[in-house]
OpenMM code with the backbone's topology and positions (N, CA, C; nanometers):
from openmm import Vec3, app, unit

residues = "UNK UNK UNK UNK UNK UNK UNK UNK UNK UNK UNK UNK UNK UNK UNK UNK UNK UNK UNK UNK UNK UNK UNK UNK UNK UNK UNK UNK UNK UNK UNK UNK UNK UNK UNK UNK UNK UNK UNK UNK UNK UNK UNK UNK UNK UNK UNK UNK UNK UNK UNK UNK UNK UNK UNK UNK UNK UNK UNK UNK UNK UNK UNK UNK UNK UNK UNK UNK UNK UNK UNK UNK UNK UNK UNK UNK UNK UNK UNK UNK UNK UNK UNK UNK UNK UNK UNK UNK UNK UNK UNK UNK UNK UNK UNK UNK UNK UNK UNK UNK UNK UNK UNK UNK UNK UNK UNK UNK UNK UNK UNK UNK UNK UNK UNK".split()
positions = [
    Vec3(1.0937, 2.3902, -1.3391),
    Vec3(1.0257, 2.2634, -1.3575),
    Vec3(1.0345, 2.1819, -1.2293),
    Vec3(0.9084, 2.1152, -1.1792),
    Vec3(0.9132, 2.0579, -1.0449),
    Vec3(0.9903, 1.9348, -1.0840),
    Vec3(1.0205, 1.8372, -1.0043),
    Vec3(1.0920, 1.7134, -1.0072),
    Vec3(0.9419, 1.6231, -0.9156),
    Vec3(0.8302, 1.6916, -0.9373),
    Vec3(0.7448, 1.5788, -0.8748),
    Vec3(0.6221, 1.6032, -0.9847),
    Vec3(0.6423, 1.4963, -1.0586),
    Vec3(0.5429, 1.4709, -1.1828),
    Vec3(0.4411, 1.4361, -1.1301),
    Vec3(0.4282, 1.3966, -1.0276),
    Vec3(0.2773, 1.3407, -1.0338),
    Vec3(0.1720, 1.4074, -0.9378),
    Vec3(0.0500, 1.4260, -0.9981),
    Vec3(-0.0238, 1.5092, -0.9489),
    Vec3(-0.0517, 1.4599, -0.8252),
    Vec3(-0.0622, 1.3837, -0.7715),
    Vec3(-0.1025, 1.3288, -0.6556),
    Vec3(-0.0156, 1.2861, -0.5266),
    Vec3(0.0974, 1.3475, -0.5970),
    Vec3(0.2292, 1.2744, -0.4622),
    Vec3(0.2334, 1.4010, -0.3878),
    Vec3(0.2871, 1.3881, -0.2912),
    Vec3(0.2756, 1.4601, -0.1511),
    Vec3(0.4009, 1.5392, -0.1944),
    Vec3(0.4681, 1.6418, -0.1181),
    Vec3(0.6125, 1.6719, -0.1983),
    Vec3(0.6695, 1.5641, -0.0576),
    Vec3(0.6887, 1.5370, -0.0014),
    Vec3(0.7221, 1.4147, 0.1109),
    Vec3(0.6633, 1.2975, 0.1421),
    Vec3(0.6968, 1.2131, 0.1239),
    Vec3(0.5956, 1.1007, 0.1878),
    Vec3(0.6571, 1.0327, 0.2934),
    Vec3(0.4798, 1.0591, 0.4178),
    Vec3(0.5346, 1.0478, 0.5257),
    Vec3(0.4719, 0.9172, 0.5486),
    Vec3(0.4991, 0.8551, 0.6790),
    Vec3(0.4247, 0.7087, 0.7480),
    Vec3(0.2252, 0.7440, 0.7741),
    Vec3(0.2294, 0.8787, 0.7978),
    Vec3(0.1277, 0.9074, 0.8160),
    Vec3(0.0454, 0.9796, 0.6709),
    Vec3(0.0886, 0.9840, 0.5541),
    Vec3(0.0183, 1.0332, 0.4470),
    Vec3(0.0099, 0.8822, 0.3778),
    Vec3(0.1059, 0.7788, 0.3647),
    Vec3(0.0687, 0.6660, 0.3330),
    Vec3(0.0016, 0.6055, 0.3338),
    Vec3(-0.0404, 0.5485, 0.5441),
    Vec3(-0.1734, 0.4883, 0.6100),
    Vec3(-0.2800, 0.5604, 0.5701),
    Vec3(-0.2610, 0.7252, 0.5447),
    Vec3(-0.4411, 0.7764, 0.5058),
    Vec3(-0.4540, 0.7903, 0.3547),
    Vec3(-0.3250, 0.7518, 0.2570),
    Vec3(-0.3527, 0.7101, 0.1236),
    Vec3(-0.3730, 0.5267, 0.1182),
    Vec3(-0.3129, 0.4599, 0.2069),
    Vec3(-0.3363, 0.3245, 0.1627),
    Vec3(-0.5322, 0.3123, 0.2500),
    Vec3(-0.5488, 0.4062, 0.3392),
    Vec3(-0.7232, 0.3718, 0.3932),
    Vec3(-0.7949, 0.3890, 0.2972),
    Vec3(-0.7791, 0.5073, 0.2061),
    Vec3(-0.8393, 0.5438, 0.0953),
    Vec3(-0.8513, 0.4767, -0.0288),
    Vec3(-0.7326, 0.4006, -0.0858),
    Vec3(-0.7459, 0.3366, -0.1817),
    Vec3(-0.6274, 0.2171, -0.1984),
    Vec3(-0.6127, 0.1101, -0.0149),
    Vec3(-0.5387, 0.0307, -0.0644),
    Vec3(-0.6695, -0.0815, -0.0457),
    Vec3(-0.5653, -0.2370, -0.0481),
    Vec3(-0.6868, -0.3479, -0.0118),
    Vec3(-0.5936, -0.4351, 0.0504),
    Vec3(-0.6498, -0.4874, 0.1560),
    Vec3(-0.6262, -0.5813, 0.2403),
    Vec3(-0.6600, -0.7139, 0.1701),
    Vec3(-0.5672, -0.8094, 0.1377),
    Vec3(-0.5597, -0.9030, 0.0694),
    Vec3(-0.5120, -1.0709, 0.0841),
    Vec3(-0.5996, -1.1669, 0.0565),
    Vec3(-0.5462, -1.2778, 0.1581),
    Vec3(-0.5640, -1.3785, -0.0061),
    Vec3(-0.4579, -1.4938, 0.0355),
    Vec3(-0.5144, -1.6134, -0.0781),
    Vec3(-0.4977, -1.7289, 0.0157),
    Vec3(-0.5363, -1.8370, 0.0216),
    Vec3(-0.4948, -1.9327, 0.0568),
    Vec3(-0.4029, -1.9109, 0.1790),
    Vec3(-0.2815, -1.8989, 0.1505),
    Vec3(-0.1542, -1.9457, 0.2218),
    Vec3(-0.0464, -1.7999, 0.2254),
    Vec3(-0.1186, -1.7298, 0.2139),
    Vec3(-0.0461, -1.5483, 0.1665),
    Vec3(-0.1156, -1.4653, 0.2155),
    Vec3(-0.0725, -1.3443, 0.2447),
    Vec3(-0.1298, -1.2203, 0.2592),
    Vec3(-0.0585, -1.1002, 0.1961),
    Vec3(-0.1129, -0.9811, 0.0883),
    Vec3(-0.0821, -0.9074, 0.0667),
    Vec3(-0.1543, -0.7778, 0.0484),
    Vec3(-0.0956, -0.6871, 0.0824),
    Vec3(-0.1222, -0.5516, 0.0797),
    Vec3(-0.1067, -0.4727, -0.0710),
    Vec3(-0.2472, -0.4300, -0.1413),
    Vec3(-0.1910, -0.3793, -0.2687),
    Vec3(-0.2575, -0.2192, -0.2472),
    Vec3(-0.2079, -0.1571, -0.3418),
    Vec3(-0.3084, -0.0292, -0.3818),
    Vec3(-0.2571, -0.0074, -0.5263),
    Vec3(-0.3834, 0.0217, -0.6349),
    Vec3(-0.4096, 0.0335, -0.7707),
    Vec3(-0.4338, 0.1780, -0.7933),
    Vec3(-0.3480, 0.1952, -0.9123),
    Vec3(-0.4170, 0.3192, -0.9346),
    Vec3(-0.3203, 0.3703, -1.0794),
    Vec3(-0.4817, 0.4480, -1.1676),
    Vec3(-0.4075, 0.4897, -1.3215),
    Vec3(-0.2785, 0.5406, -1.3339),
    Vec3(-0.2315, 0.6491, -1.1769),
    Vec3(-0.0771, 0.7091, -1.2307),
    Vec3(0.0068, 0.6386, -1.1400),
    Vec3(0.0777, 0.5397, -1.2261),
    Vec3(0.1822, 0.4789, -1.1836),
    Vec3(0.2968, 0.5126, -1.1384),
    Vec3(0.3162, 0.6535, -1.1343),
    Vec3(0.4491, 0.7615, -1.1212),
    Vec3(0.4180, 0.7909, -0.9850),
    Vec3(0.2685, 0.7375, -0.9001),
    Vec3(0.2692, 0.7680, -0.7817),
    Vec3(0.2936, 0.6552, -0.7210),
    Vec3(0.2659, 0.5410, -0.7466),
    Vec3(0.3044, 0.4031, -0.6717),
    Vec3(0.4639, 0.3780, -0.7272),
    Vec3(0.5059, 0.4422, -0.7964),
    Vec3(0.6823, 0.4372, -0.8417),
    Vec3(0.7303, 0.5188, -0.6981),
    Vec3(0.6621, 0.6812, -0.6501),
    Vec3(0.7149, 0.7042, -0.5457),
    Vec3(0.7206, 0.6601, -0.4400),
    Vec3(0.5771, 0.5450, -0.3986),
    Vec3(0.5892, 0.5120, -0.2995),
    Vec3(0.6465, 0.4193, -0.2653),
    Vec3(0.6973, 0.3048, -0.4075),
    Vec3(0.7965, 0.2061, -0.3727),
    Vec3(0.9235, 0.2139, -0.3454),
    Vec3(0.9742, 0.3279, -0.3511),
    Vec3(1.1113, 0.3915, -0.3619),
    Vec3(1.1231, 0.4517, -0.2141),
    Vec3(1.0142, 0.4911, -0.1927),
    Vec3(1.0203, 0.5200, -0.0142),
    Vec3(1.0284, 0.4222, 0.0874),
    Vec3(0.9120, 0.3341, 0.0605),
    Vec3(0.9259, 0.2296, 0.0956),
    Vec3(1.0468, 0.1459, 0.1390),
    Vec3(1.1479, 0.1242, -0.0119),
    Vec3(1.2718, 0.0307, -0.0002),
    Vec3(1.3436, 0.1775, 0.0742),
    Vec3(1.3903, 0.2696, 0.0005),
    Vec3(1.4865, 0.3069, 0.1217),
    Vec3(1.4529, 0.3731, 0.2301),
    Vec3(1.3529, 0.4223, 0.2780),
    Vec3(1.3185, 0.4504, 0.3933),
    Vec3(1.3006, 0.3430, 0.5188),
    Vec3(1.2952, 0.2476, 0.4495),
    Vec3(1.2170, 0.1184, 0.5444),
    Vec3(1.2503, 0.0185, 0.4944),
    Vec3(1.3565, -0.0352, 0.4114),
    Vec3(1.3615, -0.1493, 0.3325),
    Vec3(1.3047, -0.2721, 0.3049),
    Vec3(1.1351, -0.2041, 0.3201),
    Vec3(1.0579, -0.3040, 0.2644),
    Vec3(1.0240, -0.2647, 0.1056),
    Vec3(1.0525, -0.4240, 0.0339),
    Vec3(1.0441, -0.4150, -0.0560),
    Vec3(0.8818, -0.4679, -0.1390),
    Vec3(0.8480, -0.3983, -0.2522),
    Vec3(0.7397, -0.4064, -0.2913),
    Vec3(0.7388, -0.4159, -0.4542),
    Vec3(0.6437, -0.4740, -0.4732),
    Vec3(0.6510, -0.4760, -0.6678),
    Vec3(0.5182, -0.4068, -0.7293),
    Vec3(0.5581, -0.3298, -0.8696),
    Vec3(0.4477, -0.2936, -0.9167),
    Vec3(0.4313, -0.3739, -1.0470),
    Vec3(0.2979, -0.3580, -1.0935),
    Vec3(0.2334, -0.4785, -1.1956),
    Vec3(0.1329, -0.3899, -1.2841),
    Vec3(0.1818, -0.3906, -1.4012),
    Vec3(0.0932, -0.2560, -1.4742),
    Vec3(0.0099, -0.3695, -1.5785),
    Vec3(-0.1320, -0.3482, -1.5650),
    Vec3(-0.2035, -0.4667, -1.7109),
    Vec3(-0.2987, -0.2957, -1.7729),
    Vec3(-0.2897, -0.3506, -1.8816),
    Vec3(-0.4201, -0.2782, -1.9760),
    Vec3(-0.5772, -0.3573, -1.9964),
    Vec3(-0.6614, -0.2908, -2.0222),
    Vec3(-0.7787, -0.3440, -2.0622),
    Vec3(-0.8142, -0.2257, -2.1328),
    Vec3(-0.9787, -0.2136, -2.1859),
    Vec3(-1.0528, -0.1030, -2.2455),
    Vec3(-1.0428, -0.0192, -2.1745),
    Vec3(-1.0396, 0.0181, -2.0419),
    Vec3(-1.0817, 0.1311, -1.9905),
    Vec3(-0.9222, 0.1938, -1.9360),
    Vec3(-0.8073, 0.1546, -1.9905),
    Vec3(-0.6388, 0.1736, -1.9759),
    Vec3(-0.5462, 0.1455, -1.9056),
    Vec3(-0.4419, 0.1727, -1.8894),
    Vec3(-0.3889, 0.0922, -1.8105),
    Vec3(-0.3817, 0.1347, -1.6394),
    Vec3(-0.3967, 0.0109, -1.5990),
    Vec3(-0.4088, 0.0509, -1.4098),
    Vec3(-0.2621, -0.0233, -1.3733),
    Vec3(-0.2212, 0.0218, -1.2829),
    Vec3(-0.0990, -0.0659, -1.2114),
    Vec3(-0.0924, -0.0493, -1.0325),
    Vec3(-0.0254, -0.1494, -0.9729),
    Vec3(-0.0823, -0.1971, -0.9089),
    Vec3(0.0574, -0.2346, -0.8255),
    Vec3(0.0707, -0.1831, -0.6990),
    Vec3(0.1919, -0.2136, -0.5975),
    Vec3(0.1390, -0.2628, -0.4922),
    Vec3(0.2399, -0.3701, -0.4476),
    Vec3(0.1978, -0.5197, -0.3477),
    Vec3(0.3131, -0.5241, -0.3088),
    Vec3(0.2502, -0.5898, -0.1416),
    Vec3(0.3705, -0.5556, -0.0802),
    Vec3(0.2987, -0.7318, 0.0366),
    Vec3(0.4415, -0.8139, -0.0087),
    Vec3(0.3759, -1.0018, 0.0804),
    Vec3(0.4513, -0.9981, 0.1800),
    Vec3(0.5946, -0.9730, 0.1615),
    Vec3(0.6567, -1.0350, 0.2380),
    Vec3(0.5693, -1.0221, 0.3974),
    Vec3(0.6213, -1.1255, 0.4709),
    Vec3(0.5089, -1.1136, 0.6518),
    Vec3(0.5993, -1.0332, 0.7159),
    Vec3(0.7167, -1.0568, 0.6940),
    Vec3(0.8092, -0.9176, 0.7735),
    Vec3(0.7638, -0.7590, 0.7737),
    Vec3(0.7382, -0.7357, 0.6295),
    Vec3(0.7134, -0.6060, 0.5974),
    Vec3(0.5705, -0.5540, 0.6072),
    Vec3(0.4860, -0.6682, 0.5843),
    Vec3(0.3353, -0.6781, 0.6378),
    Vec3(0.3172, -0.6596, 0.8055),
    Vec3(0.3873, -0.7302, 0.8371),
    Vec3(0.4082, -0.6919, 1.0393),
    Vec3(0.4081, -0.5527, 1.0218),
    Vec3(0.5001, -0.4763, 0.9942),
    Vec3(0.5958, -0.3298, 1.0037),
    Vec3(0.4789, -0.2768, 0.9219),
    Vec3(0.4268, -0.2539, 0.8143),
    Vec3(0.2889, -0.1710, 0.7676),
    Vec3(0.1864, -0.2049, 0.8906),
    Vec3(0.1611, -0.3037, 0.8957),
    Vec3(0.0441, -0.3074, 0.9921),
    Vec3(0.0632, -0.2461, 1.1044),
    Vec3(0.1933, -0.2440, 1.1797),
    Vec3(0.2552, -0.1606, 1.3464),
    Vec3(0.2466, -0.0606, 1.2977),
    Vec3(0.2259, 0.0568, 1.1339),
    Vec3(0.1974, 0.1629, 1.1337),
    Vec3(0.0669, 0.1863, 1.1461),
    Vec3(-0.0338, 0.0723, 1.0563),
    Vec3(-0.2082, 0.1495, 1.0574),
    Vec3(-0.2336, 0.1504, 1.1577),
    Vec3(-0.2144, 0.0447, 1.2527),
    Vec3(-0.3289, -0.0093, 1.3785),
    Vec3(-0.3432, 0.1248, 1.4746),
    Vec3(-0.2251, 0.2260, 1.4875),
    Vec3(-0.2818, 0.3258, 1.5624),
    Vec3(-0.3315, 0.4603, 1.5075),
    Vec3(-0.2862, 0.4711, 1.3647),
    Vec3(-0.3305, 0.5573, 1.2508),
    Vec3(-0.4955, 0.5621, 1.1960),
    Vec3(-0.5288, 0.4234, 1.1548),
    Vec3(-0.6567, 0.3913, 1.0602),
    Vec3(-0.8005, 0.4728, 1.1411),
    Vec3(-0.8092, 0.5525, 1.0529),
    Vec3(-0.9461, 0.6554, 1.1380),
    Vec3(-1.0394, 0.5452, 1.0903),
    Vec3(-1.0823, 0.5071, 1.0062),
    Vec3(-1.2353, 0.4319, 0.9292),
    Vec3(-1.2240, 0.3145, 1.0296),
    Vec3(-1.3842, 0.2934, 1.1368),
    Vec3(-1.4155, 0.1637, 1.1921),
    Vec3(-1.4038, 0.0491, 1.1199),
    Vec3(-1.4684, 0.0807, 0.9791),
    Vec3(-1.4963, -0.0272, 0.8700),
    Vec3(-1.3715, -0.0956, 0.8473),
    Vec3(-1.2485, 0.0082, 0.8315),
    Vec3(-1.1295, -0.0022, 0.7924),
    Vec3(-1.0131, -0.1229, 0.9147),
    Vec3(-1.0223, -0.0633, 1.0321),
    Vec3(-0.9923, -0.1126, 1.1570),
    Vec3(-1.0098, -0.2708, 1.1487),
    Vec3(-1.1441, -0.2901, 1.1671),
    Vec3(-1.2445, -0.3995, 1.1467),
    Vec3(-1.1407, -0.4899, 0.9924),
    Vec3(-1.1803, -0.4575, 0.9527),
    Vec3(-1.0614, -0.5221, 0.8063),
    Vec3(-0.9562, -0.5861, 0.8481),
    Vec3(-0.8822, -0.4744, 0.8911),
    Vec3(-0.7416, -0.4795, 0.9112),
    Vec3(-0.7204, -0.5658, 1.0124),
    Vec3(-0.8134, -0.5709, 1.1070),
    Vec3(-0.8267, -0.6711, 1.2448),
    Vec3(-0.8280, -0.8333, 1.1736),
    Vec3(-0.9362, -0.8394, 1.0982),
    Vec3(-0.9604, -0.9904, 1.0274),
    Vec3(-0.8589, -1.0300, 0.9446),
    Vec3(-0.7949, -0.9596, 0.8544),
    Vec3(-0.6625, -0.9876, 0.7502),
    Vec3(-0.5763, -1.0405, 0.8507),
    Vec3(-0.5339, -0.9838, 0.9526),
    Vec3(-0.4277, -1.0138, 1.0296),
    Vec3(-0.3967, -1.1450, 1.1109),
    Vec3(-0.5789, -1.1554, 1.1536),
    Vec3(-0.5697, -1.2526, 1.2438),
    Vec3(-0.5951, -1.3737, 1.1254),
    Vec3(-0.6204, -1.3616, 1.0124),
    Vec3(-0.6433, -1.5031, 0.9075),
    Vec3(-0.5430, -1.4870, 0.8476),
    Vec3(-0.4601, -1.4068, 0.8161),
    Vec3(-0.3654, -1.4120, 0.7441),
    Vec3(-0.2068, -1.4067, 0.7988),
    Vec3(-0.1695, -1.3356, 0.9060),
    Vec3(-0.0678, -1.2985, 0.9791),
    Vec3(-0.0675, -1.3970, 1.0762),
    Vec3(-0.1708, -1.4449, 1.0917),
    Vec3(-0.1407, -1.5661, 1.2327),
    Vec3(-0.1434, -1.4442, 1.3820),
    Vec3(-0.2093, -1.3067, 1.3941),
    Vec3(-0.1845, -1.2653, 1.4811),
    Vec3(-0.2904, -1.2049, 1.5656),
] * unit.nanometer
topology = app.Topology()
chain = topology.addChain("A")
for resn in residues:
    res = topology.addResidue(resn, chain)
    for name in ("N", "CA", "C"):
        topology.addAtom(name, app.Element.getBySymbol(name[0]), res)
């Protein structure tokens, strides 16, 4: 029996399978007076692995947020703090293949990061 339930986790997760899973399906996220980094998704057993890498690999810490509706439940890991937002971002900026993506990541930063 594997010890990696979820169909979608890497058997490692690296800095570089992250940035080309968070290009794919994270979002660059601003409110007001905040900036956060989320990515959603139905199996929560994969954003459980990546928060666990996260804190001890890198001790940035992150929260997940599971809601239901009709179509089931989605959950959802975010990551505010600006410390740990600096340190994700010093990974995409030389990683992020998508222009579109780049371009994003350029505007979040400079409206949201102050940088």
């Amino acid at each position: 029996m594997s010890d990696n339930p979820c169909k979608k986790c890497p058997g490692e997760i690296s800095i570089d399978w992250f940035v080309g899973f968070f290009e794919g399906e994270g979002c660059f996220e601003g409110h007001r007076f905040s900036a956060v980094l989320t990515v959603s998704q139905k199996e929560k057993s994969l954003l459980e692995r990546i928060r666990k890498w996260l804190w001890e690999e890198h001790g940035i810490y992150s929260g997940i947020y599971t809601r239901s509706n009709k179509w089931g439940a989605t959950s959802r890991l975010a990551v505010w703090r600006k410390s740990s937002l600096r340190e994700i971002v010093e990974w995409m900026e030389p990683r992020l293949i998508s222009e579109r993506r780049r371009a994003q990541l350029k505007k979040w930063k400079k409206e949201y990061l102050n940088a």
